[in-house]
N, C-alpha and C positions, 0 to 999 in steps of 0.2 A: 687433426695434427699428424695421427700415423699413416694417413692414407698421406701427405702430402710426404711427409718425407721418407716413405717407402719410395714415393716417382724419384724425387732426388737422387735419391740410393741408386737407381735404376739408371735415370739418365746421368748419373757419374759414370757408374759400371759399365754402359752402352758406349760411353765417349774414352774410357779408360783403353778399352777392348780394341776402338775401331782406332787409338790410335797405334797401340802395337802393332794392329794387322796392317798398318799403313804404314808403319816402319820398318814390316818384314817386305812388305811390296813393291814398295817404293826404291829403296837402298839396299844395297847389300850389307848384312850386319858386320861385314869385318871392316867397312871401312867408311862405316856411320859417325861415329863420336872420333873420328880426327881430323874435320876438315877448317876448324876456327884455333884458333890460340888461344887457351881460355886467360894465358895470363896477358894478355896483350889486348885482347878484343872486347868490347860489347857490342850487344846485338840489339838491334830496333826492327820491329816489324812493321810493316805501312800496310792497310788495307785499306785496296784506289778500287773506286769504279773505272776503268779503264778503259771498259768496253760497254755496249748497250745493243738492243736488240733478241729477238728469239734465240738467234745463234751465236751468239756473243760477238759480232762480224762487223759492228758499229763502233766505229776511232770515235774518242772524245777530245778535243782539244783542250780543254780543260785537264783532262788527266795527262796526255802530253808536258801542258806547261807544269802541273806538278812534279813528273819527271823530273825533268829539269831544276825545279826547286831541291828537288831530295839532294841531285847528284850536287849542285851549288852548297846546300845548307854541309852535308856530309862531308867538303873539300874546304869549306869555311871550319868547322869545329876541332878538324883533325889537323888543321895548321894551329889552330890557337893551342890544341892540349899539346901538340911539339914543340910549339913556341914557350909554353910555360914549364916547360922540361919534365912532362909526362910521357912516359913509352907505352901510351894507351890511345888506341884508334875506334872508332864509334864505325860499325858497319849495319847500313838500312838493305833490308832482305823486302821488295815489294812484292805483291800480291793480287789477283784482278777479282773482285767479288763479284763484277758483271753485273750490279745493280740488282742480283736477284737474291731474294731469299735460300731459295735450293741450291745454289750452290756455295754461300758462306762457308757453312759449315767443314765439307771437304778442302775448303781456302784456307783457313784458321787452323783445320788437324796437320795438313801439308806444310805451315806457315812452322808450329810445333815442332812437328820433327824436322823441318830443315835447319831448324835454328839448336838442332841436339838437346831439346829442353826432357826430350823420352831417355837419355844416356844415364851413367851412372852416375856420373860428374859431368853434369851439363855447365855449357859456359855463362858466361851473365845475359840474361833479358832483361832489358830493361826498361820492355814494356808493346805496349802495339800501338800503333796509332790510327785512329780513325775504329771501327768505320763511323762515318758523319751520319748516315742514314738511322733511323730509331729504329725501324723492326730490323734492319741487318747486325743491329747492336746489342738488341734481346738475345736476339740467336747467339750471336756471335761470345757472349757473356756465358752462356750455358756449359762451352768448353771450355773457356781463359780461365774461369772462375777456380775450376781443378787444383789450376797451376799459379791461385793469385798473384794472374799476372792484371797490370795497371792498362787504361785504358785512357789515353790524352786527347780528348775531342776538342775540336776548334772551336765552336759555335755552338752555347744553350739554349736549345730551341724555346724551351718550357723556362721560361725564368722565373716563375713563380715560384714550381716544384721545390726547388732546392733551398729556397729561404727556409723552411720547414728545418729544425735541426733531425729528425726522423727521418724524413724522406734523406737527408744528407747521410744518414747512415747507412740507408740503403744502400745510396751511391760510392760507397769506399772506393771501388776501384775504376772508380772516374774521375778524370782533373777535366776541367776545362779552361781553354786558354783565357777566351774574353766571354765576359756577359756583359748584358745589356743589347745588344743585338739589333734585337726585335724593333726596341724601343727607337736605336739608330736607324733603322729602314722604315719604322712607319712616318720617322721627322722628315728624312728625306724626300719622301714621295710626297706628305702635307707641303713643304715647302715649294714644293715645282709646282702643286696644284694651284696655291697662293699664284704664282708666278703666271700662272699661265688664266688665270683669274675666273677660275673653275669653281663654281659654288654648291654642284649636287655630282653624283657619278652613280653608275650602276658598277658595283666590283666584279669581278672574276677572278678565280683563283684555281691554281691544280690540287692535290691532292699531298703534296708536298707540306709536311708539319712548319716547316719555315714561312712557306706564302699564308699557312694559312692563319699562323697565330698573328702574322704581318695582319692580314686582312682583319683579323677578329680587332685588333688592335684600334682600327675605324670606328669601332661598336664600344669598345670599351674604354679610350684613352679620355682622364677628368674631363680635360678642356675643348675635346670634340661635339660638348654641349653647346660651345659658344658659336654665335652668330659668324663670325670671322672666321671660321673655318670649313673648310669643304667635305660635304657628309654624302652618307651612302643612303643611294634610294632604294626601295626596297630589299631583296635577299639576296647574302652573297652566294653568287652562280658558280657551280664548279663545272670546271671543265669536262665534255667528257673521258671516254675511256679508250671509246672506239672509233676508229677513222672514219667508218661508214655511218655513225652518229653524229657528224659536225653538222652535217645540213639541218635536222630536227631540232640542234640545239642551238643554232643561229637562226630555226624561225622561232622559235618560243623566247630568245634574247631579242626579238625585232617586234615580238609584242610587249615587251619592257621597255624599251627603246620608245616605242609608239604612246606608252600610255605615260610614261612619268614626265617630268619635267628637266632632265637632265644635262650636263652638259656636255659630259660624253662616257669614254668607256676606261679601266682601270684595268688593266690584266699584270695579275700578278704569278710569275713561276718562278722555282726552279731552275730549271733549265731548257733548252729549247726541246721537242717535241716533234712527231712528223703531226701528229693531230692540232698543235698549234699550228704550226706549218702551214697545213692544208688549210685551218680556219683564216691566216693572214693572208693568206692566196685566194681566197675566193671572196671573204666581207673585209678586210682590211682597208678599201680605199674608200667605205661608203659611209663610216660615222668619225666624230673626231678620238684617237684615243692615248693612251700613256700605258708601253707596257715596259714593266720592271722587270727584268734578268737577273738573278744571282749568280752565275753561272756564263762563262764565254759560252759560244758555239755557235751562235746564230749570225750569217751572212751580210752585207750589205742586199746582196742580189733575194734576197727572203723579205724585206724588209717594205711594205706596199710604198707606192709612188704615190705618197697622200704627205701633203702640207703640215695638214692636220695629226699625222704619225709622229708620238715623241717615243724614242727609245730610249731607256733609262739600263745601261748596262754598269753593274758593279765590275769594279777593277781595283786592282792592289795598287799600292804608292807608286811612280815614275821608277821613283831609284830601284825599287826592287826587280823591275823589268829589265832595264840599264845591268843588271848584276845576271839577274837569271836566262837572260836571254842568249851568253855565246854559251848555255849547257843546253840547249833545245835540242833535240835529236831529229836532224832534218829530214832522213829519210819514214821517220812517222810520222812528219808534218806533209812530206809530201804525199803521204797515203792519202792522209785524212782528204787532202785538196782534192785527191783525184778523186774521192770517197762522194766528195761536194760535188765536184764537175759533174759527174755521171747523175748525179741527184738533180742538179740541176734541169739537165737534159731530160730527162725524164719526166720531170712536172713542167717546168717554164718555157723550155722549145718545143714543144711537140707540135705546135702549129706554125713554126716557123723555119725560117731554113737555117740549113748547120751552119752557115758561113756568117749568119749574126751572133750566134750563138759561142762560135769561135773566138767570138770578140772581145769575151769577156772572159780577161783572166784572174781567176778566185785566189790565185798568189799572191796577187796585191789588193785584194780584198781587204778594204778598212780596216772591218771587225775582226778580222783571221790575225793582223800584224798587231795593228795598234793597242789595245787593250788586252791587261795579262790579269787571269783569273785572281778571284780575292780566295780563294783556297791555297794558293802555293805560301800565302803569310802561316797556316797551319803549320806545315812540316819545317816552315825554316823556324819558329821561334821553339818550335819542340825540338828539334834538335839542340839549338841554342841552351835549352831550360835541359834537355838532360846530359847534356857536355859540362854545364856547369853542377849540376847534382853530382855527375862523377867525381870532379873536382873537391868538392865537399866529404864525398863519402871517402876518398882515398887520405884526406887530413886526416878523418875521422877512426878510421878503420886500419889504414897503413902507413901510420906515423914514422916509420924506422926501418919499413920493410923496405926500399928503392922505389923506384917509379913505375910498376909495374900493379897490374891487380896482384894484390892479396889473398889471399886463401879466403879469410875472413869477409873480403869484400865481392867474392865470387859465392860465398855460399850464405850471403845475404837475406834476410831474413824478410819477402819480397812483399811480404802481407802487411810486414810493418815498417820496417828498418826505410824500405827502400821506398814506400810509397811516403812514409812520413816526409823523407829530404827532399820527396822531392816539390810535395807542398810548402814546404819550408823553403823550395829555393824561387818559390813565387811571390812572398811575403820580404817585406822592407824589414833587414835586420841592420842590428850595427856593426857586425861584427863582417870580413870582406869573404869568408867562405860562403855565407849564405846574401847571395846578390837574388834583386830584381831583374830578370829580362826584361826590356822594353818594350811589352807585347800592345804596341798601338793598334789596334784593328780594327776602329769605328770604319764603316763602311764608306768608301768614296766611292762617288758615281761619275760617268760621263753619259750626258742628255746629247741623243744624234736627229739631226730632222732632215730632211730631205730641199734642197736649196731648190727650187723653181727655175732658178735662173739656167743652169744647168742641168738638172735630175739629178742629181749625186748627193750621195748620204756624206753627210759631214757633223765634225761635234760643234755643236754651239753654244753649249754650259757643262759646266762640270758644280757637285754638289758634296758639301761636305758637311753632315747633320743639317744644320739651319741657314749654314752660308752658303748663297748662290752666286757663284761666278760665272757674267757672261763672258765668253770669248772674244778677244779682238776683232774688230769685221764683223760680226756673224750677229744675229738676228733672229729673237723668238718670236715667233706668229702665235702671240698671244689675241683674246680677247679686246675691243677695244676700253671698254668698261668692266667692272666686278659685276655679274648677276646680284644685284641683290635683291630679287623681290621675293617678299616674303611668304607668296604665296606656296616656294619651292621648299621651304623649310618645314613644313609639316608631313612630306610626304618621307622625308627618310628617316632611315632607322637610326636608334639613341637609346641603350638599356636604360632605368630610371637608377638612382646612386641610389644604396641602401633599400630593397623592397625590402618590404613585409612578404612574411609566408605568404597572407590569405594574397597579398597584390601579385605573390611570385605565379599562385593557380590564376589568378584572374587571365596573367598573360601568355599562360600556356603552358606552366608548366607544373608536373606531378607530384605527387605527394613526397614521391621519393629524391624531390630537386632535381629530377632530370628532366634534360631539353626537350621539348616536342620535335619529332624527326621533321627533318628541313622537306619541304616537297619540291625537289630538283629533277633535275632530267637525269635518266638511270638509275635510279634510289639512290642507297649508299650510307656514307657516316653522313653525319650532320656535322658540319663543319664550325655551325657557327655557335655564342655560348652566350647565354643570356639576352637573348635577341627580345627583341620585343615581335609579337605578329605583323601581317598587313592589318590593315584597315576593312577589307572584306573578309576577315579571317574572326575578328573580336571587334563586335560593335560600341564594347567599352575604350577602345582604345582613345576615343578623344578625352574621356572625363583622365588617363592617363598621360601616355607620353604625350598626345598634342598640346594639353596643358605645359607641361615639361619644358617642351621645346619654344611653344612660345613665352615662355615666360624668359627663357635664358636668352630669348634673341631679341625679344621686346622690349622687357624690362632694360630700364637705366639702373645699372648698379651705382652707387655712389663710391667714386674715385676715392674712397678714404680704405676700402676693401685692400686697394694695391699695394697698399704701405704696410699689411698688417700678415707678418707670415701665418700661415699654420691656421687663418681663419678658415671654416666651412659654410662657405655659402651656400645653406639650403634656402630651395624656393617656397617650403611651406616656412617660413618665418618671416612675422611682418620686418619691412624693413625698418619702421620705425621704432620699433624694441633692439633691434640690433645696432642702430644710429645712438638709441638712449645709451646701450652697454658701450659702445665706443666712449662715448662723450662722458660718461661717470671714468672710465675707466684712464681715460687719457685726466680728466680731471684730477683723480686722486694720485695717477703718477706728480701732477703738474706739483700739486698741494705736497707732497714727500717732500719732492726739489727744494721745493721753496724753502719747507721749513729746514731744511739740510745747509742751505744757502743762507738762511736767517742766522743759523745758529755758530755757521765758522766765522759770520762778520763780527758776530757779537763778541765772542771770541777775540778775535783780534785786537777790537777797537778797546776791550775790557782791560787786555794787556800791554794796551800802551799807555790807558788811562792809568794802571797801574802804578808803571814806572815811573812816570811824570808826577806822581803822588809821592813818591816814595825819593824821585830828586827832591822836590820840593823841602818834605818835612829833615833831609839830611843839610839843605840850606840854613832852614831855621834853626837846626839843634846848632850847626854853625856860629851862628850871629849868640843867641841865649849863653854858649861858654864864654863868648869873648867877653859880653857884656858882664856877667856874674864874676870874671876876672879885676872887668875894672873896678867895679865897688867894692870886692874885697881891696883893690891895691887903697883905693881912697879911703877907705875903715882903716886899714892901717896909717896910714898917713895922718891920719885926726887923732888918731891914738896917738901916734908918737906925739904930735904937737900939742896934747892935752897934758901929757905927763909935765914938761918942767915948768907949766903953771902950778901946776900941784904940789910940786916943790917948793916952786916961792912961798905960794901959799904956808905949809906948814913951817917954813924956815920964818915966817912972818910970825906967825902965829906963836912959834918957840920964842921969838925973838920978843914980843911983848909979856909975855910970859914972865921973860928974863927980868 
């Protein structure tokens, strides 16, 4: 515990230091802390990969159209806070990390002091955004942290991590915008696979935490057990590292290729690459394949002259392009194109002549115009979400003070005050200061294939989660039939649900529940998590998953399963015990009902038996008074006509008497 937080001590003090010396270096101290309005401004930091390459000499288009996004989103928020009669402006300060680790760090100290957070009275930060990347976000954490300052990322890579309320404490000073992610790009790609009626694949993936928990997602997702869906044949293959490695690792993918039963190839990255590149340039037109893009950047002219080629490129909504598109900065669009020409010529003309070569202008390149990156929905809805926390925190804070930041709300309390609102303004409240952003950001794709009729890349589906839309005209060269023979299902991989410890060693893994290292081309991490082996690797593996798999593909479940949420259908239980537990269970629902049903009839019919008892007997008390009336009236009336007989009588009776 003292040896860890002496390092802490250490690297505060280390980051403390080197950002003074960065502020003496950088700026001149007299005229450092006057260049923002503190009462008028806040400040946003953006950290973009902007650039890629050794020298950082590589245009991204992708960060381009971020661009664009920021200067759009920044021109959107500061109408709306003037429109609601705030005198407060939201100003984004970007930043180029260059994708690499070494130089974050100097990005994020520079990012600090340009934004006067080293001054005496620094203005408001209200936070950084990005970086998207996980090891540029470790690093990057080491510094902010000083200065808790918040950290708003687009995309959870890891969505599991943070269900953990622990690990969640870890992450204080992370928001992110949307989760679930992962879950949306593995539906997407099952759904095309469906489509294009593809029953087994060999994956490929980069090194990219995105592609690769995508890919684990294959291995791990419930219902990838079931027959109906398209499984991975043996191990996923990672890309390599090195440009002069593609040939070894496309002949060792060509004895996977040759030995399984597959239907084709799965490549999933990132973003485009020259070692992809090179690999879609030299084997792309020779097996069938589906690769997934996260990321713009890659060419029509990149893209192999195969049928059989589906490109699957994620893209933001239409309308978002429609809005972001007149803030593009064309003169680094035109970099990037001329970036591409010259790329071009270099690998795809070199055996031909320039005058063909000529002929193709990358300006109107499909994929350059059409498709605008799903990273610009990051900074527009973070801006959005911290335009409205401003809003919030100036009710909150500057009730009476004018429309201007406050004292109070510039020296904000950023570890809590300010990260609390602004979690708070991502949550559904009743009250109108604390609003929802609309933050929709399930992935849309559009699927491009190559038309025969002409050679030309064209899109011919676009996919959103589970819903596949063909395009008007256009035409998928799918399979004519679904593979379904069952022979191909035993051969791909499927972790079993629930192992046992002693089942977890059987399949290869150590006491200490870690992976056995994946045996890939180049070493490296093991990508993949609860894999089960090949088949020449554990000779037990049939009494295991081949059991598994054929039982989920074989086996008739009984359609009474689909009705019942929340069931676990394990394969070690007889079905017949589980058909018995239905059949008691639906029974004794049936037998409640009934007696439920039994007892409001009885009920009713009891209460109107009632009433009709109770007219009745007020009938009869009816008739019984009138009758007991009449026989008193006739006792009286006998009476009276008895009396002056009685009379006579005695007047008789005197009268003999007499």
């Amino acid at each position: 515990m003292d040896i860890r937080l002496t390092n802490g001590l250490e690297s505060s003090v280390k980051c403390l230091t080197a950002l003074f010396l960065l502020q003496i270096l950088i700026i001149p101290a007299a005229c450092l802390c006057n260049e923002y309005e503190a009462k008028t401004t806040a400040l946003v930091n953006i950290l973009l990969d902007e650039t890629g390459g050794p020298n950082c000499e590589h245009i991204k288009l992708g960060a381009i159209q971020e661009r664009a996004a920021i200067e759009y989103a920044v021109h959107s928020v500061n109408m709306a806070l003037k429109r609601d009669g705030f005198d407060i402006k939201i100003q984004a300060n970007t930043f180029d990390t260059c994708s690499k680790v070494q130089n974050i760090k100097k990005m994020v100290l520079k990012a600090l002091v340009t934004s006067e957070q080293t001054c005496p009275e620094p203005p408001l930060l209200l936070g950084f955004i990005g970086p998207q990347n996980p090891d540029l976000l470790n690093e990057t954490r080491k510094v902010t942290n000083v200065f808790s300052t918040l950290h708003i990322l687009g995309v959870n890579h890891e969505e599991n991590k943070y269900d953990d309320p622990r690990s969640r404490q870890e992450t204080e000073d992370i928001v992110y915008l949307y989760d679930h992610y992962v879950e949306h790009k593995y539906e997407i790609i099952d759904t095309t696979l469906k489509k294009l009626n593809w029953a087994s694949f060999i994956l490929v993936t980069d090194e990219s935490e995105l592609s690769v928990n995508t890919g684990n997602h294959f291995l791990t997702a419930r219902h990838a057990l079931q027959s109906s869906n398209p499984c991975v044949v043996g191990d996923i293959v990672r890309l390599p590292r090195d440009k002069a490695d593609v040939y070894m690792f496309y002949k060792k993918l060509l004895l996977q290729l040759e030995a399984g039963h597959q239907d084709g190839l799965v490549i999933i990255v990132n973003e485009m690459s020259t070692i992809l590149a090179e690999f879609l340039r030299k084997f792309g037109t020779e097996h069938p394949t589906l690769l997934s893009l996260n990321k713009v950047g890659i060419g029509a002219w990149q893209v192999p002259n195969n049928n059989q080629f589906f490109l699957l490129q994620e893209t933001s909504p239409p309308e978002m392009a429609s809005e972001v598109g007149p803030f593009i900065n064309r003169t680094a669009f035109n970099q990037f194109i001329k970036q591409e020409e010259n790329e071009m010529k270099s690998t795809m003309c070199v055996n031909k002549e320039a005058v063909e070569c000529d002929k193709i202008k990358l300006s109107e390149d499909i994929l350059y115009n059409a498709p605008f990156d799903s990273s610009i929905l990051t900074p527009i809805y973070t801006l959005h979400l911290l335009a409205a926390t401003l809003r919030s925190l100036h009710r909150l804070k500057c009730k009476s003070e004018g429309s201007n930041l406050c004292p109070k709300l510039i020296t904000i309390n950023k570890a809590d005050d300010l990260n609390t609102n602004i979690r708070r303004a991502t949550s559904m409240y009743d009250k109108e200061l604390n609003i929802r952003f609309a933050m929709n950001a399930e992935p849309l794709v559009h699927i491009y294939n190559v038309d025969l009729m002409d050679n030309k890349l064209k899109q011919v589906a676009k996919v959103h989660r589970s819903h596949f839309e063909l395009l008007p005209n256009r035409k998928l060269p799918v399979k004519p039939f679904p593979n379904e023979n069952p022979t191909k299902r035993p051969s791909c991989r499927h972790p079993a649900t629930d192992l046992s410890p002693a089942l977890d060693n059987e399949l290869g893994r150590n006491n200490d529940g870690k992976t056995r290292k994946e045996n890939t081309f180049g070493g490296g991490i093991d990508i993949t998590r609860n894999r089960i082996p090949n088949k020449d690797d554990d000779a037990r593996l049939e009494d295991t998953t081949v059991k598994t798999i054929v039982m989920s593909t074989q086996t008739s479940r009984p359609s009474i399963w689909h009705f019942i949420p929340n069931v676990r259908n394990i394969e070690s239980t007889d079905d017949y015990v589980n058909i018995a537990i239905v059949l008691v269970s639906a029974g004794s629902a049936f037998f409640i009902v009934m007696i439920c049903v039994i007892c409001c009839l009885w009920k009713i019919f009891r209460i109107k038996t009632d009433k009709g008892d109770r007219d009745g007997y007020d009938n009869r008390s009816i008739r019984s008074v009138e009758s007991g009336a009449r026989v008193r009236m006739e006792t009286r009336q006998k009476k009276r006509n008895s009396r002056p007989m009685r009379r006579n009588d005695s007047e008789r009776s005197a009268r003999s008497v007499e």
